[in-house]
C-alpha positions, -999 to 999 in steps of 0.1 A, spaced: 332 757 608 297 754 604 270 752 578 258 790 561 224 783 566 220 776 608 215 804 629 241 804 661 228 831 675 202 812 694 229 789 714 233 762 691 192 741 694 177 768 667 165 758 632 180 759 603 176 790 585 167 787 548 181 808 522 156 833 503 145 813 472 135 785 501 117 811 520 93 826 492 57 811 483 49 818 452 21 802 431 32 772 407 11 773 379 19 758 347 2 772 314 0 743 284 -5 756 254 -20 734 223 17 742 206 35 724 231 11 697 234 18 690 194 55 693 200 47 667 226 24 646 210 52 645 176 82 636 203 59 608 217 49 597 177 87 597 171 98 579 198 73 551 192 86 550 156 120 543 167 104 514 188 89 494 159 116 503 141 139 482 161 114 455 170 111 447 129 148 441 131 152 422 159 120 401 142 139 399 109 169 379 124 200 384 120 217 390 84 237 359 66 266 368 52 278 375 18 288 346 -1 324 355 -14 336 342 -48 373 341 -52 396 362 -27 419 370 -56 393 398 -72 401 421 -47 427 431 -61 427 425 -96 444 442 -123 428 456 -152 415 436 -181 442 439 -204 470 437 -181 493 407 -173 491 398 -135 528 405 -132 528 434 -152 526 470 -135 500 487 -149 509 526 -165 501 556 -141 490 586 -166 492 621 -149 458 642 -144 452 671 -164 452 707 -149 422 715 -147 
């Protein structure tokens, strides 16, 4: 089975034939416009923001961590409340 695009009707040696959209010239002409140029020129500004953005942080160093005071206020109970008394669970209001 051979490939869509050769001709075999010239024995086999012929070029390839192209398919249409190959086959057309047509002129290539771009138009810029001062609108896209901003849009452009904003995505560049942008870009270079999010540059020096992450060069100050990699400058600043990494962060230290948190000094932590006691692991037991994590979970603290209220003020007033033993620590092996369960504290009361009031009911919400319908609202």
């Amino acid at each position: 089975m051979g490939s869509p695009y050769v001709s075999s009707s010239r024995g086999g040696g012929g070029r390839p034939k192209l398919p249409a959209f190959c086959r057309t010239r047509r002129p290539t002409t771009v138009a810029v416009t001062p609108s896209s140029l901003v849009g452009l020129r904003g995505l560049v500004l942008l870009g270079l923001l999010f540059q020096l953005s992450t060069l100050l942080l990699v400058l600043a160093g990494p962060v230290p961590p948190r000094p932590v005071a006691s692991t037991n206020t994590v979970f603290r109970s209220d003020a007033g409340a033993d620590a092996g008394e369960v504290p009361t669970v009031t009911a919400l209001s319908d609202r």
